[in-house]
C-alpha positions in Angstrom: 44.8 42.9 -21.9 44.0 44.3 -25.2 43.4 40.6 -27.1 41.6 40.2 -24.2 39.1 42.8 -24.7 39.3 42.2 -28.6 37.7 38.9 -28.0 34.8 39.9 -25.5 33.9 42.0 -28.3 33.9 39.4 -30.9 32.2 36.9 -28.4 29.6 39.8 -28.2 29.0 39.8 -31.6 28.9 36.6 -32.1 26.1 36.3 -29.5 24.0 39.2 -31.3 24.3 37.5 -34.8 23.3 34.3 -33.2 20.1 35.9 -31.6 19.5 37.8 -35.2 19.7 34.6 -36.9 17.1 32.7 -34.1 14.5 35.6 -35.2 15.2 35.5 -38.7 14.3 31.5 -38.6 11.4 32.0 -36.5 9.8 34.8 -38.2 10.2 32.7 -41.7 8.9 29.7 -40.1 5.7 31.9 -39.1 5.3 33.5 -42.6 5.4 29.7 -43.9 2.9 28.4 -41.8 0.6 31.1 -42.5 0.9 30.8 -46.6 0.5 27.2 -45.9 -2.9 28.2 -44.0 -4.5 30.0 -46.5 -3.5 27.8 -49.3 -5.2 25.0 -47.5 -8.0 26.9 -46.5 -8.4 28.1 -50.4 -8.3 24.5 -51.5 -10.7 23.0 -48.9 -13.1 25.8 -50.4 -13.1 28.3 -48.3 -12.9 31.9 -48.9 -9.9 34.1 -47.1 -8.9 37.4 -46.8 -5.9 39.0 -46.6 -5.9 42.3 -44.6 -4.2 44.8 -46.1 -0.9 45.9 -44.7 -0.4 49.2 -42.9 -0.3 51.5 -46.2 1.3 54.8 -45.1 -0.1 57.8 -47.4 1.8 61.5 -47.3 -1.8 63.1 -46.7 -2.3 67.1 -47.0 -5.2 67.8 -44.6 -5.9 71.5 -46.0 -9.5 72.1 -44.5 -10.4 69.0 -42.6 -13.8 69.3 -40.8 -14.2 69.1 -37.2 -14.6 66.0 -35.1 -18.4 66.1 -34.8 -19.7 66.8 -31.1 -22.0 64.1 -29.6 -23.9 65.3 -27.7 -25.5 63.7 -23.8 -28.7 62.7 -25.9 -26.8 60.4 -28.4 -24.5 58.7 -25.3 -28.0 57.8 -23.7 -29.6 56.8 -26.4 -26.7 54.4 -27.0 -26.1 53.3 -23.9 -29.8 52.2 -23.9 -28.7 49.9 -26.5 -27.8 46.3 -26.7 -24.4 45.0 -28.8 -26.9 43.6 -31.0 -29.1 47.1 -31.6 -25.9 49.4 -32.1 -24.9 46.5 -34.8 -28.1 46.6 -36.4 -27.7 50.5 -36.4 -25.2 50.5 -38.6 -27.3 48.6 -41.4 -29.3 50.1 -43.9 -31.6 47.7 -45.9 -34.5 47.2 -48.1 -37.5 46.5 -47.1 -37.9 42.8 -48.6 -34.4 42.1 -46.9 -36.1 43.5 -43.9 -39.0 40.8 -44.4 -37.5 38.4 -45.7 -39.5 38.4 -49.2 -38.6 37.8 -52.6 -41.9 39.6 -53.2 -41.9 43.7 -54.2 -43.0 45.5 -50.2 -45.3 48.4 -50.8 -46.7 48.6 -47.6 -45.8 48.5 -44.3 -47.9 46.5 -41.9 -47.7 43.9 -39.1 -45.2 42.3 -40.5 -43.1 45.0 -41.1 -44.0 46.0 -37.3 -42.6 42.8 -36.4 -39.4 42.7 -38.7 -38.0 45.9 -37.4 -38.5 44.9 -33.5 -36.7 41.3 -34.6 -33.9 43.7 -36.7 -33.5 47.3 -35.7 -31.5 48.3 -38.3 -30.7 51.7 -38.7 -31.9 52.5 -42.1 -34.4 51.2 -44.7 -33.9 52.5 -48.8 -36.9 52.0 -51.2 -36.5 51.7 -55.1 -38.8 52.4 -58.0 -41.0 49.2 -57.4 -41.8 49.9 -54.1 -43.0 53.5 -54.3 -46.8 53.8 -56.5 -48.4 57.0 -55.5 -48.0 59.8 -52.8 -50.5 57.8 -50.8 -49.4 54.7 -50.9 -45.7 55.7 -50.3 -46.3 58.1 -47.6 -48.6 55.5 -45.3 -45.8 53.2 -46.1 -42.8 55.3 -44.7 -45.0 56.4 -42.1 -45.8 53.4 -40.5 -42.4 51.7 -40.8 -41.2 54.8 -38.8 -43.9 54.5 -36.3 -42.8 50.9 -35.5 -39.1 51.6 -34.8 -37.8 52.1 -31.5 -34.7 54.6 -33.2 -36.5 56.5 -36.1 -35.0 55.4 -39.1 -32.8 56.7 -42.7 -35.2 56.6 -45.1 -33.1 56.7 -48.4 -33.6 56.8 -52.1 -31.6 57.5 -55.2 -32.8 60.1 -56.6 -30.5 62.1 -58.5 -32.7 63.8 -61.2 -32.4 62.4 -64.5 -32.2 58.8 -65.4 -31.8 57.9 -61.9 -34.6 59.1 -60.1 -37.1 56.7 -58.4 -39.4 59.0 -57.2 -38.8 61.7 -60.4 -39.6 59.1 -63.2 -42.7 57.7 -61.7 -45.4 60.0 -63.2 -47.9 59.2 -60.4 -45.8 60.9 -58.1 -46.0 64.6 -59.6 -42.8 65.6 -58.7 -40.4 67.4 -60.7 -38.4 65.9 -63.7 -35.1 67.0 -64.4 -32.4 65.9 -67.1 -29.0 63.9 -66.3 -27.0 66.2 -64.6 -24.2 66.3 -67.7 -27.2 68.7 -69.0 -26.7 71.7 -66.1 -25.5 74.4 -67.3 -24.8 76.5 -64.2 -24.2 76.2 -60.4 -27.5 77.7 -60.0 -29.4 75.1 -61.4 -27.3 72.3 -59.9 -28.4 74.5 -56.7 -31.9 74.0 -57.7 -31.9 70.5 -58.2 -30.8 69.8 -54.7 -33.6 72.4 -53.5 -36.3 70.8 -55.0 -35.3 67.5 -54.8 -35.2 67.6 -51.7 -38.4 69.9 -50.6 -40.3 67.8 -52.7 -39.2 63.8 -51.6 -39.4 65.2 -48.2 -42.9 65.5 -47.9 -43.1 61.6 -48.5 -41.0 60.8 -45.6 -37.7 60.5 -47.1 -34.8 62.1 -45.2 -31.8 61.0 -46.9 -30.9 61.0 -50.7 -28.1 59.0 -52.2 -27.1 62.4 -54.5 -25.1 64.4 -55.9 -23.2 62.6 -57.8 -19.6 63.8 -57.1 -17.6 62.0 -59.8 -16.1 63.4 -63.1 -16.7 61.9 -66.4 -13.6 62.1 -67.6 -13.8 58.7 -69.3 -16.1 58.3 -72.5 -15.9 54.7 -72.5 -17.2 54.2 -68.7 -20.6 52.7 -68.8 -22.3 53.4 -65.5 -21.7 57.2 -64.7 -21.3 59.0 -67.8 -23.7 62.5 -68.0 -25.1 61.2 -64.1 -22.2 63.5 -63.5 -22.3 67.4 -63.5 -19.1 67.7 -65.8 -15.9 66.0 -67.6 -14.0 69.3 -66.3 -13.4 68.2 -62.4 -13.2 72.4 -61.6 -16.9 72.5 -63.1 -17.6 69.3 -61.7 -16.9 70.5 -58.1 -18.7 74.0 -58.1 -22.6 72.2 -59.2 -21.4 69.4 -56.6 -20.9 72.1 -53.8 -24.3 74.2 -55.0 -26.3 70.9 -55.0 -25.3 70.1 -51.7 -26.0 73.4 -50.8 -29.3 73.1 -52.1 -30.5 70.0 -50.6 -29.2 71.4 -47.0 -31.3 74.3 -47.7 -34.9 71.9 -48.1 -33.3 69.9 -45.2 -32.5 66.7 -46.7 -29.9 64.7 -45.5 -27.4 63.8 -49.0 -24.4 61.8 -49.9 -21.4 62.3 -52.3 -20.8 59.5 -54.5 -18.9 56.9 -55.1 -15.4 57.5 -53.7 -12.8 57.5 -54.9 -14.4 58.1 -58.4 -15.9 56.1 -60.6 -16.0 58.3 -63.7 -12.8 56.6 -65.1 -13.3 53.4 -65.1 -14.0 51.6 -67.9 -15.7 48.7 -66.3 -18.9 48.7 -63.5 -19.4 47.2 -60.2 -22.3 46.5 -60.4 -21.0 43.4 -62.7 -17.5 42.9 -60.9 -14.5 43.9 -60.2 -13.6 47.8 -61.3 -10.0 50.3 -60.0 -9.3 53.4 -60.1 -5.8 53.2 -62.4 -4.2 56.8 -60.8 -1.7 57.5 -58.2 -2.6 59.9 -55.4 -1.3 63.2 -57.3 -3.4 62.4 -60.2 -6.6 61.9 -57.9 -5.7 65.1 -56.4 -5.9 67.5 -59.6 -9.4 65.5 -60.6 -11.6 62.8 -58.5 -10.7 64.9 -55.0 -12.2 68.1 -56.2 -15.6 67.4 -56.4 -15.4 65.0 -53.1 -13.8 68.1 -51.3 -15.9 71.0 -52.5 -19.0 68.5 -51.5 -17.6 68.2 -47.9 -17.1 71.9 -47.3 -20.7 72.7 -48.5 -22.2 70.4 -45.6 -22.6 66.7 -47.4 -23.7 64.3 -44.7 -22.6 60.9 -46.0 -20.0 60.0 -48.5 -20.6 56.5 -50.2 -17.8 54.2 -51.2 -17.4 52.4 -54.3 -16.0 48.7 -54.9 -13.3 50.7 -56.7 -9.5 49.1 -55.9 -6.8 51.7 -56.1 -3.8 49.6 -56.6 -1.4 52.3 -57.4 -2.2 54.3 -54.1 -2.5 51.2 -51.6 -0.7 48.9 -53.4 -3.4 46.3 -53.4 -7.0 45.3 -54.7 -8.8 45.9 -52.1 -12.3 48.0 -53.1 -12.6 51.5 -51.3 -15.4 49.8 -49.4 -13.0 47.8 -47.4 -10.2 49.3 -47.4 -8.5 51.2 -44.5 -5.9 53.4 -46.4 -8.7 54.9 -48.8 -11.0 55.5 -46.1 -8.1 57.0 -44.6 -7.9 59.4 -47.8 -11.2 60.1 -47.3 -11.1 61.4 -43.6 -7.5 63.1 -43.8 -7.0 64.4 -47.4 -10.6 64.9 -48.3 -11.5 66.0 -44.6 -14.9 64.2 -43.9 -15.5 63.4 -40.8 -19.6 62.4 -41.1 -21.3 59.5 -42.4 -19.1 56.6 -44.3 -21.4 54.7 -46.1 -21.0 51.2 -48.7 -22.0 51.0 -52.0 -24.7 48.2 -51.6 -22.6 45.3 -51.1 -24.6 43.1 -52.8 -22.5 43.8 -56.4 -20.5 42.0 -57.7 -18.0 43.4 -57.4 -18.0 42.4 -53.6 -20.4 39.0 -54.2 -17.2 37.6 -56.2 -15.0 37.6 -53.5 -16.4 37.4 -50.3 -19.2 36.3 -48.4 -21.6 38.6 -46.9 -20.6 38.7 -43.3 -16.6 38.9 -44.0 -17.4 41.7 -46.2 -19.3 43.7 -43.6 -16.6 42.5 -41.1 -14.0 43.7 -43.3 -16.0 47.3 -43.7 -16.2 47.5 -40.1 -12.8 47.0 -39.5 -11.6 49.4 -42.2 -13.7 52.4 -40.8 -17.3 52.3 -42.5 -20.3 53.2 -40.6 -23.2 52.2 -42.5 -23.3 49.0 -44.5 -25.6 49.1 -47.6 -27.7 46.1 -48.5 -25.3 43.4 -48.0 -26.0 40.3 -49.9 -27.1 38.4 -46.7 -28.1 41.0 -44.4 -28.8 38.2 -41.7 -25.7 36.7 -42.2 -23.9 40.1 -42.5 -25.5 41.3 -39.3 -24.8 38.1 -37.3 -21.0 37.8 -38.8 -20.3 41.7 -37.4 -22.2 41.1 -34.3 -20.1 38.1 -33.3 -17.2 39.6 -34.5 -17.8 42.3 -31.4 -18.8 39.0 -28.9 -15.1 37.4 -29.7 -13.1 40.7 -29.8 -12.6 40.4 -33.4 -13.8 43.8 -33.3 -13.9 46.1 -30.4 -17.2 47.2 -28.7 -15.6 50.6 -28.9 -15.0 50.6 -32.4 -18.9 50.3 -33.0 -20.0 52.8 -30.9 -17.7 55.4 -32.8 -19.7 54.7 -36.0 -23.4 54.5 -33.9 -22.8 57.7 -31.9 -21.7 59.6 -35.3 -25.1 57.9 -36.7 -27.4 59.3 -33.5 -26.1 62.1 -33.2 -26.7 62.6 -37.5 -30.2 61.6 -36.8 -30.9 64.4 -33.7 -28.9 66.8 -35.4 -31.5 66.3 -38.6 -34.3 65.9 -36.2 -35.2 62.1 -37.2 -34.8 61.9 -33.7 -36.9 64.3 -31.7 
């Protein structure tokens, strides 16, 4: 009797190992048939992406913000909509992408009218070429808001010093200020907020790509440098929370940039590929500060940079489309508005991936407002029949549209 039962036991095991080994097989079989996939699909030309595993990251959430309440207005207002106008909602472009133009827009007329009925996207962002006097710029803005059924993000960088669009173009009488490495106090970082703000709202703007919220920590990065408040990120975070402070007070809309930090790096972009070389600790006792001093004084969006993070996700992946450091973003940083791209028409993005995987990928990874991809029509159509095949989920873009109505009523862009 004892043998007896010795052997069921064995036979047992033996029947467990046997199913072990069956799933063992098959699961390597899978794996090989999916490396051979992409190897053929990378030598018939194509580009491929590899979606990032599941990266779990230990995250402190010390003040994280409230979920934002939508409110009945901003569920009718989307359910008004169409797959293809909450889509186009979550784009913001300029206006020769708009039009289709390879010629500098300084106006907006008929065309314009008929370009945002075609393309209702949810924001338009002008640069130095487009913008000639208050005239001119005002009639402009104007009338492009006059022709959208949802009122629009107007946007512009202006940051005060050498990144100012509106501030360096004398015509515009509007206050100059130096690079921001040049404040000396959180009082005038408060300032440059206030009037920045009070004065590029009277042209129509409502959104500014500023403060600046990284550190210049390194002296040989090439694209941040004294745009920043400070090398010290304690310094660094107090004129980043008065700034924000200051353009809330003139009630225009701004945006912390470019997440994760892009103060030491030692390479740009805009020109390719670019990381962020610390672990999550190191971030924490520098980039972080100024990110999470910006969200409790009231920023509104937070814009991502191409920036991989390798020793934090364990991949290459920019900050732009990547779940785990958008994930940093919302739990350790505590944001819960506006997620916004880079424009995605760098290179650091144009290298490796066509326009509508990109946006696809941004989508998927939790961004709610896609910056001048490369191809906004193919962008757009790539994301909107990503939702039609249930590549991604209707649901999934209404989170990002509601958060983007309800940003627009609570501002008053929508009345």
């Amino acid at each position: 009797m004892k043998k007896a039962n010795m052997r069921t036991k064995k036979n047992k095991k033996t029947l467990v190992l046997s199913v072990l080994s069956f799933f063992i097989v098959l699961a390597m079989c899978t794996s090989v048939a999916a490396v051979s996939d992409y190897y053929s699909n990378k030598s018939a030309g194509l580009k491929v992406s590899v979606m990032p595993k599941d990266t779990v990251i230990d995250f402190d959430i010390p003040n994280k913000e409230p979920e934002p309440e939508i409110s009945e207005k901003a569920y009718t207002l989307l359910n008004d909509m169409t797959v293809e106008e909450k889509v186009y909602q979550m784009f913001m472009i300029t206006p020769e992408q708009l039009l289709s133009t390879s010629s500098t827009v300084t106006s907006s007329g008929s065309s314009t009218k008929t370009a945002i009925e075609t393309y209702p996207v949810g924001g338009v962002i002008y640069f130095g070429a487009n913008i000639k006097n208050p005239t001119q710029c005002t009639d402009m803005i104007s009338n492009l808001q006059s022709y959208s059924k949802t009122p629009l993000f107007i946007a512009v960088d202006e940051e005060g010093g050498s990144v100012a669009r509106i501030g360096n173009n004398e015509n515009m009488g509007t206050t100059q200020f130096p690079n921001m490495g040049n404040i000396e106090n959180a009082d005038e970082a408060y300032n440059v907020g206030y009037t920045i703000g009070t004065e590029i709202k009277q042209f129509g703007f409502n959104l500014d790509f500023a403060p600046v919220a990284d550190v210049d920590s390194n002296p040989n990065n090439t694209v941040i440098g004294n745009r920043a408040f400070s090398s010290d990120p304690n310094t660094a975070a107090e004129y980043v929370a008065a700034a924000v402070k200051g353009f809330n007070d003139a009630g225009m809309l701004c945006t912390l940039k470019h997440f994760p930090g892009h103060g030491d790096t030692d390479t740009d972009t805009h020109y390719g590929y670019a990381e962020v070389t610390k672990t999550l600790d190191e971030l924490k006792e520098c980039e972080l500060l100024p990110f999470q001093s910006g969200v409790k004084a009231g920023a509104d969006f937070v814009m991502l940079g191409h920036l991989a993070a390798p020793k934090i996700t364990g991949d290459t992946i920019p900050a732009s489309l990547s779940k785990p450091l958008i994930d940093l973003l919302r739990n350790e940083v505590g944001f819960n508005g506006i997620v916004i791209t880079d424009a995605m028409r760098m290179d650091a993005i144009v290298d490796d991936y066509y326009s509508d995987e990109a946006a696809i990928l941004a989508v998927q990874a939790g961004v709610d407002v896609i910056l001048m991809p490369n191809n906004f029509k193919k962008a757009s159509t790539g994301v909107i029949n990503a939702v039609k095949d249930g590549t991604i989920s209707e649901e999934r873009i209404n989170q990002s549209v509601l958060k983007i109505l309800q940003k627009k009523i609570d501002s008053g862009i929508i009345k």
